[in-house]
Structures are given as structure tokens and as C-alpha cells.
C-alpha positions as a printed Julia matrix, in Angstrom:
48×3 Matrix{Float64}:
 17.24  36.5    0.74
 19.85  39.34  -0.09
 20.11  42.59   1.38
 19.74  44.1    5.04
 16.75  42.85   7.12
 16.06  43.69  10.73
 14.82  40.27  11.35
 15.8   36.9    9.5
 13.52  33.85   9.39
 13.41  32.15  12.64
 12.9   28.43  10.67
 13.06  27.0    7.44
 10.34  24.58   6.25
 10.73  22.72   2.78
  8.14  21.9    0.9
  5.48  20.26   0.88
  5.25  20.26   4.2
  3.33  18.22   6.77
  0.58  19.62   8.74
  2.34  18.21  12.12
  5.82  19.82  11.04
  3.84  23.55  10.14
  3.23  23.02  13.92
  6.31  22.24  15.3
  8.3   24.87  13.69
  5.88  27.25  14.59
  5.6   26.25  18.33
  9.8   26.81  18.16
  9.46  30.24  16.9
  7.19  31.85  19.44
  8.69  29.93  22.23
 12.13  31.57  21.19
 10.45  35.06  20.8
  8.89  34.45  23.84
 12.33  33.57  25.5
 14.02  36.42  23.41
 11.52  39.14  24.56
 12.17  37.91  28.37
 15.89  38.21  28.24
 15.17  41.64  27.32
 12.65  42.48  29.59
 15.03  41.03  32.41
 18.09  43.02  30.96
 16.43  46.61  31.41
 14.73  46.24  34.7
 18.86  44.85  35.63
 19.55  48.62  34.65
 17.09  50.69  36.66
């Protein structure tokens, strides 16, 4: 994966690949957007 990207992978899952681990990196990925896009959120209403 060369070159400039906004946004890199948030996991890496070999394969083949089990059904339960498909889930489990998943579930890690939107809890850190989900933690990412509150940090934010808490950051700008700190500068109004």
C-alpha cells in the first residue's frame, strides 16, 4: 500500500480467515472510530 492515503487500514486480517475473527476485528474498528470521532467531538465544543 504505497502512496498518500487519508486513512490507513484500521486492522489487518490474514487469510483465510475465521468467521469469529472477521468479527472481532471489525467490532475493534468501529469501537476505535467511535472513540476517535468522540475525542473530536469533545475537542471542538473545548474551543467554543
Amino acid at each position: 500500500m504505497s502512496g498518500d492515503h487519508a486513512e490507513w487500514p484500521q486492522a489487518f486480517l490474514g487469510k483465510p480467515y475465521q468467521l469469529k475473527g472477521l468479527n472481532d476485528v471489525i467490532r475493534r474498528a468501529l469501537a476505535a472510530r467511535q472513540s476517535k470521532d468522540a475525542l473530536l467531538k469533545n475537542l471542538g465544543e473545548a474551543m467554543y
